[in-house]
Backbone as a printed PyTorch tensor [residue, N CA C, xyz], in Angstrom:
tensor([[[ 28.8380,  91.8130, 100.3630],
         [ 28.8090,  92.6880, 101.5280],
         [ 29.4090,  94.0540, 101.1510]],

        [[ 28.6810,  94.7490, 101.6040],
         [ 29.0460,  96.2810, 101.3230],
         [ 30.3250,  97.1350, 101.9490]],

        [[ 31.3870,  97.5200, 101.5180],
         [ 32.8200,  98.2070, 102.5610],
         [ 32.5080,  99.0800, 102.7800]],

        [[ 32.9120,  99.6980, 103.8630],
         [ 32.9680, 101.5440, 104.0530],
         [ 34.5750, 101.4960, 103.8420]],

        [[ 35.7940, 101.8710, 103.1290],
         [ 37.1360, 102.2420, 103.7110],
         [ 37.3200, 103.2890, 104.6170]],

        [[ 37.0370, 103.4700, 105.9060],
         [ 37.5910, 104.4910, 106.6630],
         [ 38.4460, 104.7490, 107.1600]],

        [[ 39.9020, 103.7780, 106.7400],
         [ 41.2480, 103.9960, 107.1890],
         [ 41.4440, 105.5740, 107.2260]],

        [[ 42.2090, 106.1830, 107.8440],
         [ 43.0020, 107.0780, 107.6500],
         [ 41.5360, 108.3090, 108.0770]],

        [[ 40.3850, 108.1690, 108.7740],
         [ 39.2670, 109.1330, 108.5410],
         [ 39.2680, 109.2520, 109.7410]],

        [[ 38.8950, 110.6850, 110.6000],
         [ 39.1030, 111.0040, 111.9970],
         [ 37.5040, 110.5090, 112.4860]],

        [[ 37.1200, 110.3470, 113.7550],
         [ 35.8700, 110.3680, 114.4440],
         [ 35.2710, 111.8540, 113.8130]],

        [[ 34.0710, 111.7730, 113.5960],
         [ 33.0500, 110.7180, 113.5550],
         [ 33.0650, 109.8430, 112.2770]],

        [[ 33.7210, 110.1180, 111.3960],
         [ 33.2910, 109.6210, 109.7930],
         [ 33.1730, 108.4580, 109.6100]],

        [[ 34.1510, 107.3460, 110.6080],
         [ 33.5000, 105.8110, 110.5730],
         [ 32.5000, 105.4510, 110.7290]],

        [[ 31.9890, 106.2120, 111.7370],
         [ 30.5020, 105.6680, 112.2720],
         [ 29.3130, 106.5740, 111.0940]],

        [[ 29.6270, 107.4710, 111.0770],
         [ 28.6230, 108.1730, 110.0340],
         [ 28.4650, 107.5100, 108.6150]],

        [[ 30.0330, 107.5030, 108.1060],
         [ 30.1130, 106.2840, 106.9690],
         [ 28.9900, 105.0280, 106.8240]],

        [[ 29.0960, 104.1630, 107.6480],
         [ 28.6320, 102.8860, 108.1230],
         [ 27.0400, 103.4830, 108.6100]],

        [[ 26.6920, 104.3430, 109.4180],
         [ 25.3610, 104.3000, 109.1850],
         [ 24.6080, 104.5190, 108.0390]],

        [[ 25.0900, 105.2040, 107.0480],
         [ 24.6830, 105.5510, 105.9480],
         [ 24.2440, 104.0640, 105.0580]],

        [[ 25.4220, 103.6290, 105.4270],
         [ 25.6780, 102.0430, 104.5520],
         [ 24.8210, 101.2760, 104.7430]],

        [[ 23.8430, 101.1640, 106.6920],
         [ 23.0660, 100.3880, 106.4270],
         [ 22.1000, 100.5020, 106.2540]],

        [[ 21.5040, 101.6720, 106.3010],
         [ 20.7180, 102.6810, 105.2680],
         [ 20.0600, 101.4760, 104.1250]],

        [[ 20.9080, 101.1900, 103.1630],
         [ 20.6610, 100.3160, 102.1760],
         [ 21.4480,  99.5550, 102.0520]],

        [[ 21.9740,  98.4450, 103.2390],
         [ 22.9000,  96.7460, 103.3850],
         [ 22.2820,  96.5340, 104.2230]],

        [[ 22.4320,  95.1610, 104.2310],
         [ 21.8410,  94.2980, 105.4430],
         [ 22.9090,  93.6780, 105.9750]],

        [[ 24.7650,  94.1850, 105.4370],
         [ 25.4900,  93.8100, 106.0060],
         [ 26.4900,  95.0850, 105.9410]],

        [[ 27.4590,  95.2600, 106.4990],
         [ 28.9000,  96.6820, 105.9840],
         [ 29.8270,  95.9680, 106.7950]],

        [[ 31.1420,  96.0730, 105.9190],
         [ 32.2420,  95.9380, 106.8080],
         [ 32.9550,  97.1910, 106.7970]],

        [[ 33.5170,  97.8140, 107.2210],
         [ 34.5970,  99.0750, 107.2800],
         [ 35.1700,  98.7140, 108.0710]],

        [[ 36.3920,  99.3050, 107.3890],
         [ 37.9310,  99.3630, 107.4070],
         [ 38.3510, 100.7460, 108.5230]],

        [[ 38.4820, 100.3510, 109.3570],
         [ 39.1190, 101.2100, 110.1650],
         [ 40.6090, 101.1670, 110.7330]],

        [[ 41.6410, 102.3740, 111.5300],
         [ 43.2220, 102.0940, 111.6300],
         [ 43.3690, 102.4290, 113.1110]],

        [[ 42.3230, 102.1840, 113.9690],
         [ 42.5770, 102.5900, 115.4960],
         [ 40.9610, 102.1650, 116.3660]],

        [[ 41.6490, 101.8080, 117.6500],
         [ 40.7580, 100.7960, 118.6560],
         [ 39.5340, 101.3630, 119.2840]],

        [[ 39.4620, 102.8050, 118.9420],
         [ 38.4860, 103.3700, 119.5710],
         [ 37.6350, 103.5820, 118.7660]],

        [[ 37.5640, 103.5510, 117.1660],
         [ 36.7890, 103.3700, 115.8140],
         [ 35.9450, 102.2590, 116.0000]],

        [[ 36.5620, 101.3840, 116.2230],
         [ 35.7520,  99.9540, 116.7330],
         [ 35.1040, 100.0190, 117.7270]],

        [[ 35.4520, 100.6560, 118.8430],
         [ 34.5580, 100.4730, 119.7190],
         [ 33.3250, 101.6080, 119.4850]],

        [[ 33.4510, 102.5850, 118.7780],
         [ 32.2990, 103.8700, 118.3120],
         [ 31.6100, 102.6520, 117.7240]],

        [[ 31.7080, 102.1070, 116.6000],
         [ 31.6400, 101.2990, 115.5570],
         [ 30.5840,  99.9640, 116.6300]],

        [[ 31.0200,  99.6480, 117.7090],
         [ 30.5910,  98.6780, 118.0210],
         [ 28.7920,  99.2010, 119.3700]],

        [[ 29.6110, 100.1430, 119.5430],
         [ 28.2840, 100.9960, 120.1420],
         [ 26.9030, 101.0480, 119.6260]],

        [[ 27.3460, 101.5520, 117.8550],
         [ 26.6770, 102.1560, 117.2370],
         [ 25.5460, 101.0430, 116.6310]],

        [[ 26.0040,  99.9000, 116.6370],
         [ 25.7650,  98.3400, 116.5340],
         [ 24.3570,  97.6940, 117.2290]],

        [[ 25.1240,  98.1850, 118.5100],
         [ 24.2770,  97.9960, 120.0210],
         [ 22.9150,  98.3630, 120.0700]],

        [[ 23.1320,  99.6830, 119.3820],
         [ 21.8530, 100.5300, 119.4240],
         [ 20.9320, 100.5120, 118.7250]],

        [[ 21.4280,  99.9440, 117.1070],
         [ 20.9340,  99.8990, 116.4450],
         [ 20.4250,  98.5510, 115.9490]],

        [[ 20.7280,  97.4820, 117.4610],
         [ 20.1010,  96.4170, 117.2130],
         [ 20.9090,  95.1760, 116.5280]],

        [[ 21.9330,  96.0220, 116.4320],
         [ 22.5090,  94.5130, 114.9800],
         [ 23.5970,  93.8410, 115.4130]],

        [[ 24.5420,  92.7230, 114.7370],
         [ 25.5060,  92.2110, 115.3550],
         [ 26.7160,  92.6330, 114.5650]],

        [[ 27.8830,  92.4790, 115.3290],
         [ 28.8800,  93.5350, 115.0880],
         [ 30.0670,  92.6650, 115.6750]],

        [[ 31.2100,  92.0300, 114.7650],
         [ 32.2440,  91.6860, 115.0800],
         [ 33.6490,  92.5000, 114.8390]],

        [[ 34.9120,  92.3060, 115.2290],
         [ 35.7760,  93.1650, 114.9310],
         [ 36.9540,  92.0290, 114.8770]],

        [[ 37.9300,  91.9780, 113.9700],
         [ 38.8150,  91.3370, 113.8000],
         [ 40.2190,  92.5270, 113.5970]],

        [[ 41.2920,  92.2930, 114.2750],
         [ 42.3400,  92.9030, 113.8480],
         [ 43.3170,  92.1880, 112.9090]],

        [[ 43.4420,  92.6720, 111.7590],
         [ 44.3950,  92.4210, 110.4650],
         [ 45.6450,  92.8000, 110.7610]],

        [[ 46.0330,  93.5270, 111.8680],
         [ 47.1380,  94.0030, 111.9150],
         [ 47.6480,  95.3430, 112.7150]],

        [[ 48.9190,  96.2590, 112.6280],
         [ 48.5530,  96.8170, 113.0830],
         [ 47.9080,  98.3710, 112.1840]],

        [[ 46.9520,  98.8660, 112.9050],
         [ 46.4730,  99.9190, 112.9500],
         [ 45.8950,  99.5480, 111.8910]],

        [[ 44.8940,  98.3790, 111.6230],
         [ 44.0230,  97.7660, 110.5070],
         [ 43.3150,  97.0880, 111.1900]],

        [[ 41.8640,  97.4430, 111.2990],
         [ 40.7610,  96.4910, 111.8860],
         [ 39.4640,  96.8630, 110.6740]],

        [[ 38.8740,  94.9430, 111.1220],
         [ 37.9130,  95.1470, 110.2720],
         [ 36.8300,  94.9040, 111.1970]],

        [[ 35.6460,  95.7430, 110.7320],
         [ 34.1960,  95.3440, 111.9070],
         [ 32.7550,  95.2830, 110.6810]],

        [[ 32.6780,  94.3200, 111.4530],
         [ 31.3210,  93.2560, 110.3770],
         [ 30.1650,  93.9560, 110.8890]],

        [[ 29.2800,  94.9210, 111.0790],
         [ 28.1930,  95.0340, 111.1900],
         [ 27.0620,  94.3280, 110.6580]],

        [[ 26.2660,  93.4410, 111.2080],
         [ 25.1190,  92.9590, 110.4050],
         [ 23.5810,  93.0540, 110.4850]],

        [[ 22.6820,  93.6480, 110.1590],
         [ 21.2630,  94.1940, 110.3410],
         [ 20.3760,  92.5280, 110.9620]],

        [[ 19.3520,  92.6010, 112.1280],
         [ 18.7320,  91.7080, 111.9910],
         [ 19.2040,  90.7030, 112.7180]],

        [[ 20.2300,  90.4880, 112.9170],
         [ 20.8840,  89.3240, 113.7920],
         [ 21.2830,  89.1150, 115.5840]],

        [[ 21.1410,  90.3950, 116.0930],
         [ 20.7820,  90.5050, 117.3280],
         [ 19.5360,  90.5700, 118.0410]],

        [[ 19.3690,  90.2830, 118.8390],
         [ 18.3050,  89.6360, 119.5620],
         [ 17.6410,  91.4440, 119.5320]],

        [[ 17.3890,  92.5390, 119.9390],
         [ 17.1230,  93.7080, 119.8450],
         [ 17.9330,  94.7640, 120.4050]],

        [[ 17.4370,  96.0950, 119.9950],
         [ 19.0370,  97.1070, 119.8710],
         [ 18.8290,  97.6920, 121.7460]],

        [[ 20.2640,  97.8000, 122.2520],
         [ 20.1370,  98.1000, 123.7780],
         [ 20.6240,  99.3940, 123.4570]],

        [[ 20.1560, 100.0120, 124.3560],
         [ 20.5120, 101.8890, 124.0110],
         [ 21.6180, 101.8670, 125.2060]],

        [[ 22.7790, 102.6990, 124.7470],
         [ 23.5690, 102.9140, 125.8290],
         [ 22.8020, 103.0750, 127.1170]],

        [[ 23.9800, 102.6600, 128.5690],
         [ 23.7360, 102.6640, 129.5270],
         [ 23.0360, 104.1150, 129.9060]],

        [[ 21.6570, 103.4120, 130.5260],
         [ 21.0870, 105.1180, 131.2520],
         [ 21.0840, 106.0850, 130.3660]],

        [[ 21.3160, 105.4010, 129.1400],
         [ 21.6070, 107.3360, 128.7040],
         [ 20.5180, 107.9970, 127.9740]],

        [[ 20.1400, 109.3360, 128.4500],
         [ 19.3090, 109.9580, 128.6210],
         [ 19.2150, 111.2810, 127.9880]],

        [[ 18.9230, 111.3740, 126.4130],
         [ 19.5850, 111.9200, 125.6310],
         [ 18.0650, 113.1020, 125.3030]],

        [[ 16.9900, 112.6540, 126.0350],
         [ 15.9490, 113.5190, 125.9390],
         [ 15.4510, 114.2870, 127.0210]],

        [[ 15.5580, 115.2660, 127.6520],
         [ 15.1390, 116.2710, 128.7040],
         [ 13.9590, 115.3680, 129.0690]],

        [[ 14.2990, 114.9300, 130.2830],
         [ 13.0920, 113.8300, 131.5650],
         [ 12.2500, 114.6640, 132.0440]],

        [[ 13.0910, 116.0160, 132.6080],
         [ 12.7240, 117.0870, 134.2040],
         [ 12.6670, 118.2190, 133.7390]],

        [[ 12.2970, 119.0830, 134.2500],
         [ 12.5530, 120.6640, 133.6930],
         [ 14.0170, 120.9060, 134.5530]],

        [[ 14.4350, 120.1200, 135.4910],
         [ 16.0130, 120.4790, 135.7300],
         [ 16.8710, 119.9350, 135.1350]],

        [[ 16.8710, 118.9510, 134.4510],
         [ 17.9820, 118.4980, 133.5400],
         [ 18.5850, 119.3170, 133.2410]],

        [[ 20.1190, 118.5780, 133.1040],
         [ 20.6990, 119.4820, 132.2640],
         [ 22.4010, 118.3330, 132.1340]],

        [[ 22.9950, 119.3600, 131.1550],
         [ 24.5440, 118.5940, 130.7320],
         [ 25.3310, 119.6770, 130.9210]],

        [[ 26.4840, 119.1690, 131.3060],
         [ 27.7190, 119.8410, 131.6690],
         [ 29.0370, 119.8210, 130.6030]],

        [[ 29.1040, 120.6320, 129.7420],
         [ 30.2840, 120.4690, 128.2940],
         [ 31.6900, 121.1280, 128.7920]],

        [[ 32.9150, 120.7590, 128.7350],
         [ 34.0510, 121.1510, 129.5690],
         [ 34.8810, 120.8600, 128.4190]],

        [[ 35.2540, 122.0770, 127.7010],
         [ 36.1430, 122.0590, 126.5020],
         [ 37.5960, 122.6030, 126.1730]],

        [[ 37.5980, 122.7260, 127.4910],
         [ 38.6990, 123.5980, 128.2860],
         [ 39.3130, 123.3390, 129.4190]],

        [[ 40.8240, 123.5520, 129.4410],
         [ 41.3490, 123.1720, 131.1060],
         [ 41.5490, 124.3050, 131.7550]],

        [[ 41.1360, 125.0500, 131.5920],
         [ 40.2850, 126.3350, 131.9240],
         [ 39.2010, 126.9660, 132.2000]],

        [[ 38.5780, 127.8120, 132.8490],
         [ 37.5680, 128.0040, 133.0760],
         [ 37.4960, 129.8360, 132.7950]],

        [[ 36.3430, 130.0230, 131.7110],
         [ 36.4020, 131.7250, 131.3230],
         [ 37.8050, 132.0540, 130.8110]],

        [[ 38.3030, 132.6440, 130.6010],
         [ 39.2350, 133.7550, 130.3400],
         [ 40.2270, 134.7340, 130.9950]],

        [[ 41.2610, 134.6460, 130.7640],
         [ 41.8700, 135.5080, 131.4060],
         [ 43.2130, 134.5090, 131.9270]],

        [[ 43.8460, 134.9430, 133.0190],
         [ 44.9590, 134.1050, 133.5640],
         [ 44.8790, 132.6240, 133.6260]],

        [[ 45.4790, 132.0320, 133.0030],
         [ 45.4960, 130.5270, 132.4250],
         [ 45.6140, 129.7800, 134.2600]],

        [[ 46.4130, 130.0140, 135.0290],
         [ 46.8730, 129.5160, 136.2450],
         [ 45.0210, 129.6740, 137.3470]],

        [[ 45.0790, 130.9410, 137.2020],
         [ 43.7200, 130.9740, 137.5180],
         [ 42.6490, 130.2320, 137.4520]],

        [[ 42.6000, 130.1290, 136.0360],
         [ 41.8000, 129.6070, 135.1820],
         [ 41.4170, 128.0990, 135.4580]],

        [[ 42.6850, 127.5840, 135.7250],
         [ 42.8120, 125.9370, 136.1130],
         [ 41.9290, 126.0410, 137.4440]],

        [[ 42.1160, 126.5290, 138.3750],
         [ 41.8210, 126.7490, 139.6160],
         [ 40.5210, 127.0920, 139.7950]],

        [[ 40.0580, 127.7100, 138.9590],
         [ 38.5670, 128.0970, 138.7000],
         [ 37.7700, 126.5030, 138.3570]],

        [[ 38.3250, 125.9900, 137.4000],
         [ 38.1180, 124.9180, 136.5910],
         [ 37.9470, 123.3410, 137.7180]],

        [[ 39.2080, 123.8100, 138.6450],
         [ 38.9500, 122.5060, 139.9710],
         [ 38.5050, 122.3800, 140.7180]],

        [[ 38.2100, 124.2710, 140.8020],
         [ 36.5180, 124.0860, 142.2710],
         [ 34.8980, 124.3970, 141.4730]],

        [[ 34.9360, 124.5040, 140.0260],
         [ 34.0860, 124.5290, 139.3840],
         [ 32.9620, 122.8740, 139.6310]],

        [[ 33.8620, 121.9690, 139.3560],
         [ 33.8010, 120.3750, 139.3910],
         [ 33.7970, 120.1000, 141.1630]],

        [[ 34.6410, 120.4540, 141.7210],
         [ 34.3900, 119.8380, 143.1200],
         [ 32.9160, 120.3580, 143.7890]],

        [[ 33.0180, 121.9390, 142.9940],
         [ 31.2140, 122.2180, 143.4150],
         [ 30.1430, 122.0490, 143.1450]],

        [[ 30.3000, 121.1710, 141.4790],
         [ 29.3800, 120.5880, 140.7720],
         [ 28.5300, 119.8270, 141.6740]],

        [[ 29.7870, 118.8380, 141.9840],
         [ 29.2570, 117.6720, 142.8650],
         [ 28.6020, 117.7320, 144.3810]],

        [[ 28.1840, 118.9640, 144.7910],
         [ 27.9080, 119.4740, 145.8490],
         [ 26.4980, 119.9960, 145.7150]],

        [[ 25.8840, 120.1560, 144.3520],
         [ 24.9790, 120.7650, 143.8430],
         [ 23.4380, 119.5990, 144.4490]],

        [[ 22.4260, 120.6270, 144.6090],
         [ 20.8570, 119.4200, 144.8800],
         [ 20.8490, 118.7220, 143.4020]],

        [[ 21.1390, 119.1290, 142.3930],
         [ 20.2020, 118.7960, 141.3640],
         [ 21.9900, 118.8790, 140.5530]],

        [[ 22.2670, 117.1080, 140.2360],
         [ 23.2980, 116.9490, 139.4410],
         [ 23.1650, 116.9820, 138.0160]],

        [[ 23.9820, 117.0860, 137.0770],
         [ 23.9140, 117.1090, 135.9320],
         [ 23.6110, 115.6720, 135.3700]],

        [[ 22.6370, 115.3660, 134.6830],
         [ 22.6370, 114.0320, 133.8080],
         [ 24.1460, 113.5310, 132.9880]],

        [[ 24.8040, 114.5690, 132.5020],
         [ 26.0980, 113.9490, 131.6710],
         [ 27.1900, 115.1540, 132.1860]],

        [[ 28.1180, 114.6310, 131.7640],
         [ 29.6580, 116.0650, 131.6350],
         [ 29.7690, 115.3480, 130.1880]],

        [[ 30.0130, 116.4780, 129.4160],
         [ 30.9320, 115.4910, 127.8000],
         [ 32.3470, 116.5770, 127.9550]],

        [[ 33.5560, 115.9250, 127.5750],
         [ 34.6930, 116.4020, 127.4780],
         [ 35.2550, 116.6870, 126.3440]],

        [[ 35.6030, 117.7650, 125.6350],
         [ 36.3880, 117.0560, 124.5640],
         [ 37.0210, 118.4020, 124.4180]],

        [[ 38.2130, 118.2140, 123.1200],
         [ 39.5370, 119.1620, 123.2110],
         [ 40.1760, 119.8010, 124.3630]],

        [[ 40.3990, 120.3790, 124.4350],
         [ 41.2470, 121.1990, 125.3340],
         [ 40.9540, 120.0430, 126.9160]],

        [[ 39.1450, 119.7840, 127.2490],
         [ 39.0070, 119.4250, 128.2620],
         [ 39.0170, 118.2360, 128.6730]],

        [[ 39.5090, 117.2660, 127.6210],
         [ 39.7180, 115.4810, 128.0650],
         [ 40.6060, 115.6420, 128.7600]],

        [[ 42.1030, 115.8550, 129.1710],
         [ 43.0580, 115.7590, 130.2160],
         [ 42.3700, 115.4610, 131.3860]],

        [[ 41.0390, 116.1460, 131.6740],
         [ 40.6640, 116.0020, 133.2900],
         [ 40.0630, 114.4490, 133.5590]],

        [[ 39.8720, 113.5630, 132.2680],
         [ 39.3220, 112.4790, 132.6580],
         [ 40.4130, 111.3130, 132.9170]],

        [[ 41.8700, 111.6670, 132.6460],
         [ 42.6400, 110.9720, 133.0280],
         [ 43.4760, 111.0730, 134.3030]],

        [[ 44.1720, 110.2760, 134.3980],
         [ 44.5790, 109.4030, 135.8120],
         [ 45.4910, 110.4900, 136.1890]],

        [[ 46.3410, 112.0670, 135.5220],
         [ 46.9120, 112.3380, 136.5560],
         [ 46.0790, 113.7420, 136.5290]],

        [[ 44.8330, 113.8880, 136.2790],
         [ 43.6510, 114.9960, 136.2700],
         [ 43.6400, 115.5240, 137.9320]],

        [[ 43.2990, 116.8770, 138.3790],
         [ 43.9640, 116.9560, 139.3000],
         [ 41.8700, 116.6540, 140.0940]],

        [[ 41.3350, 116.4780, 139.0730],
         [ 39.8540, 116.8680, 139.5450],
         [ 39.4620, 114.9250, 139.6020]],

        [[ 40.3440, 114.0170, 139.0200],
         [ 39.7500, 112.7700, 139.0410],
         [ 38.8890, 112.1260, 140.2970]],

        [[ 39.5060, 112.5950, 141.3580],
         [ 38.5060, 112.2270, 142.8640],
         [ 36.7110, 112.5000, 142.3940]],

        [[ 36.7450, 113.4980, 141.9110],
         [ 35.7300, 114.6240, 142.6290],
         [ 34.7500, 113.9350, 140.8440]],

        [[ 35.5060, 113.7600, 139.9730],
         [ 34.6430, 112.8580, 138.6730],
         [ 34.5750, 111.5750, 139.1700]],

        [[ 35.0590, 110.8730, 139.9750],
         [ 34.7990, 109.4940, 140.1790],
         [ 33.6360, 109.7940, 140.9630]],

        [[ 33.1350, 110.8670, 142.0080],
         [ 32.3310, 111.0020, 142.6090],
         [ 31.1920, 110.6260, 142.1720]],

        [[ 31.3210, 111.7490, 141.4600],
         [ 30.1120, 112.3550, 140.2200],
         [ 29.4910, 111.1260, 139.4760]],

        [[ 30.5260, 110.1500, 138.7970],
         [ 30.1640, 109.1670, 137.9170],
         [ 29.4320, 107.7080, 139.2520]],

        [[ 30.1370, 107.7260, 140.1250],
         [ 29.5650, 106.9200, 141.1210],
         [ 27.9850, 107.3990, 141.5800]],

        [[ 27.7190, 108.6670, 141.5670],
         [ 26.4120, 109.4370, 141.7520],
         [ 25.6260, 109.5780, 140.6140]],

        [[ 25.9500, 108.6470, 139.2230],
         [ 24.8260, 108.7390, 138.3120],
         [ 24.8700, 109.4400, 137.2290]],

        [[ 26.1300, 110.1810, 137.2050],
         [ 26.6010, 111.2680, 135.8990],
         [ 27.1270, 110.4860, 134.9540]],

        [[ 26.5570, 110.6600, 133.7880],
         [ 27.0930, 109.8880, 132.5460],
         [ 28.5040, 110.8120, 131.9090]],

        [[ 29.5000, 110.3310, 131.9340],
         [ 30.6140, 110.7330, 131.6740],
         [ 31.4740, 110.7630, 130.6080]],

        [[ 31.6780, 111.4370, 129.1770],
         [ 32.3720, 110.5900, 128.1570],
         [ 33.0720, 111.6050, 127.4060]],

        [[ 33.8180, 111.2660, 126.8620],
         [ 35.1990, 111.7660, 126.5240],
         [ 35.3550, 111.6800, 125.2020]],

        [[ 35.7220, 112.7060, 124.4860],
         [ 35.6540, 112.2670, 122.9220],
         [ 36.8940, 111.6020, 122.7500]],

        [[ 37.0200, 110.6550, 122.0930],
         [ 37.7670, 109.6150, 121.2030],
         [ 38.8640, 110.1400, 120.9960]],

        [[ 38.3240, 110.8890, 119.3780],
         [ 39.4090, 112.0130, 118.9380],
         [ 40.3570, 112.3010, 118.8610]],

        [[ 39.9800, 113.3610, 120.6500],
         [ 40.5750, 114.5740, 121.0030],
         [ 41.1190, 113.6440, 121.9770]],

        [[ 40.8670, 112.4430, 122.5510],
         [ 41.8970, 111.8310, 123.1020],
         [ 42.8500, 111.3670, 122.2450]],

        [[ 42.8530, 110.7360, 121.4870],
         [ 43.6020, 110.1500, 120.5560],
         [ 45.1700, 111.5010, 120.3420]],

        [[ 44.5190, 112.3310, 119.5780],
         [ 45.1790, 113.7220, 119.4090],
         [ 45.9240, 114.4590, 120.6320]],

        [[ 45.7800, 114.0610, 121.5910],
         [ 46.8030, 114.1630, 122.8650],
         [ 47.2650, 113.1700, 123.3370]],

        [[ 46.9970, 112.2890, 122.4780],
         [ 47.7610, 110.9790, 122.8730],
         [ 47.5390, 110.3940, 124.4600]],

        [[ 45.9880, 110.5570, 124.5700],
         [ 45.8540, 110.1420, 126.4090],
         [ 44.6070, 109.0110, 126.4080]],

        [[ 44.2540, 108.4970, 125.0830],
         [ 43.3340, 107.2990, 125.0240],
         [ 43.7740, 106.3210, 126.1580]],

        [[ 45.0790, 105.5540, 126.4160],
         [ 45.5610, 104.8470, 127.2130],
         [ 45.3140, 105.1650, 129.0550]],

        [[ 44.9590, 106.4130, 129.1050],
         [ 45.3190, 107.2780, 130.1590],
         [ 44.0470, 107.7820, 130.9000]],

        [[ 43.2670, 107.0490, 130.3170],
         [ 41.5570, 107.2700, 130.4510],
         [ 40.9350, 106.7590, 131.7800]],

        [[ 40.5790, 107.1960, 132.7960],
         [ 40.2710, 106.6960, 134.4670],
         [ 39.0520, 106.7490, 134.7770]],

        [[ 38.3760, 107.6230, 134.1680],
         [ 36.6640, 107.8250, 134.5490],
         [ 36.1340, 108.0550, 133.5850]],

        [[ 34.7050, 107.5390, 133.0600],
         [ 33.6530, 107.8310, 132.1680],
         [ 34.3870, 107.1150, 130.8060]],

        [[ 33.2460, 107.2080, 130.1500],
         [ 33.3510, 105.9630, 129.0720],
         [ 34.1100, 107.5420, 127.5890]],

        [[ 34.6540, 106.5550, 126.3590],
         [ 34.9970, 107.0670, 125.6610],
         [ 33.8560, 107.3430, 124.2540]],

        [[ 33.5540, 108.3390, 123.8050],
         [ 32.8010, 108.1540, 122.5490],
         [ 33.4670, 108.6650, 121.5780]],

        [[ 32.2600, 109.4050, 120.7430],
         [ 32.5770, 109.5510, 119.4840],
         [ 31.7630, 111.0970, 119.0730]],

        [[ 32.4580, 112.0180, 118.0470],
         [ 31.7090, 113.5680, 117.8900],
         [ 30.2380, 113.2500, 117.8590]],

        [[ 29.6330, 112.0000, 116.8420],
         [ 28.5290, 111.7160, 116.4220],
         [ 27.2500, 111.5460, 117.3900]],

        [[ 27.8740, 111.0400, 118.6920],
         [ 27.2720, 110.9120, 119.7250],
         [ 27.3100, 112.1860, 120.5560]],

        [[ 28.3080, 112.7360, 120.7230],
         [ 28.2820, 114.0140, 121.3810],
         [ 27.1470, 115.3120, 120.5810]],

        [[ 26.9050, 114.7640, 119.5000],
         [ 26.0730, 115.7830, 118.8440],
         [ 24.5310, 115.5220, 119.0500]],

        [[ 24.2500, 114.6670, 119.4970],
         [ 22.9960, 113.9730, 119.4240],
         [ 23.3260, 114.3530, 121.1350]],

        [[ 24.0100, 113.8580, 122.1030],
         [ 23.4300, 114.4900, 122.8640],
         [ 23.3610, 116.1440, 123.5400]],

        [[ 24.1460, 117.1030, 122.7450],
         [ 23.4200, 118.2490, 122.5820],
         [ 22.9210, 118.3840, 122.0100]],

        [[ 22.3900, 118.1690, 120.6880],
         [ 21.0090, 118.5820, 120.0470],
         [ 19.8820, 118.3760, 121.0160]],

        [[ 19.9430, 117.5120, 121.9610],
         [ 18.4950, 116.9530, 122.4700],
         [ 18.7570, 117.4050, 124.0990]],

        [[ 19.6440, 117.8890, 124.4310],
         [ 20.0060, 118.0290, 126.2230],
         [ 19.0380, 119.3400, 126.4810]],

        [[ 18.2890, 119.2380, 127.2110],
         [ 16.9410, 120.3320, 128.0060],
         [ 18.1430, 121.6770, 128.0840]],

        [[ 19.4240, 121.5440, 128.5630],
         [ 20.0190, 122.6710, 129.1940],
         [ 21.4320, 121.9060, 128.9980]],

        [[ 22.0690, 123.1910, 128.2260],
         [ 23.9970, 122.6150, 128.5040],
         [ 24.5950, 123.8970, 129.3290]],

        [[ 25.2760, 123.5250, 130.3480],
         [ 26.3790, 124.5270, 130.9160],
         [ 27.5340, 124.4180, 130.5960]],

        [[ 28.2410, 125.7700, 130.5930],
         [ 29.4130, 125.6660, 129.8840],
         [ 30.6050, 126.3470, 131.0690]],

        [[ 31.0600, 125.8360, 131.6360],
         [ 31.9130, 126.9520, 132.3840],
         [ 32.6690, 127.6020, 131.7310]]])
């Protein structure tokens, strides 16, 4: 069986690693040192059809068995809709706890009726993706969490990079929309009809 070692490697490189691998294996295990690697890792599995176990060795040591061929067929993430359907589609990228420039206090404030008016809109956004500066808002003391639970209850695919949670230390702290990975966030802007950026 073929290893990837990706201890010590930030998102995306586990999952990029390991796709490469099965490229040419019909099996990979990689070595990963954190819980949200595994779960990128186990996504990536899903999609691609195959079966995928994860064992923890310890701490901040997990191993995940990817295997080609052994799942019944690959389920594509929930709803997700990574190819322009409508000529209104569109995605919402929030990379910031801010909104534009200028007075930071403002800025927030801009940023909390930006989202409460999102959700007010005829024509909602297919996704929000979050990441750096703007994951804080997907956790539990986010001052906008009402108004994203809305949103995600109304059909908005919601997800949060890994990462950049990890790196603020708010993975634990996570209340709405699912967590991914850069690899996925790139695929769905490469392919999103329309991204807004506040």
């Amino acid at each position: 069986m073929f290893q990837v070692n990706a201890l010590g490697k930030a998102c995306p490189l586990p999952v990029i690693e390991t796709r490469k691998a099965l490229k040419e294996h019909d099996a990979v295990q990689t070595l990963v040192d954190n819980r949200i690697a595994t779960e990128n890792l186990q996504k990536m599995a899903r999609q691609l059809g195959c079966s995928c176990s994860v064992t923890e060795d310890g701490p901040a040591h997990y191993t995940v068995v990817i295997t080609k061929g052994e799942a019944a067929e690959a389920v594509p993430e929930p709803v997700a809709q990574t190819t322009a359907v409508r000529d209104d589609s569109y995605i919402v990228v929030i990379n910031s706890p801010t909104m534009g420039t200028g007075d930071e206090t403002f800025g927030r404030t801009l940023l909390k009726n930006f989202i409460y008016t999102l959700k007010e809109q005829d024509v909602l956004p297919d996704m929000m993706l979050f990441y750096n500066g703007g994951v804080p808002l997907v956790t539990d003391t986010s001052e906008s969490l009402a108004d994203l639970k809305e949103l995600a209850a109304a059909g908005v695919q919601i997800y949060a990079c890994g990462a950049c949670l990890n790196y603020y230390d708010l993975t634990e702290k996570v209340a709405v929309g699912e967590i991914t990975n850069l690899y996925r966030i790139i695929e769905i802007l490469r392919t999103a009809n329309r991204v807004v950026r506040p």
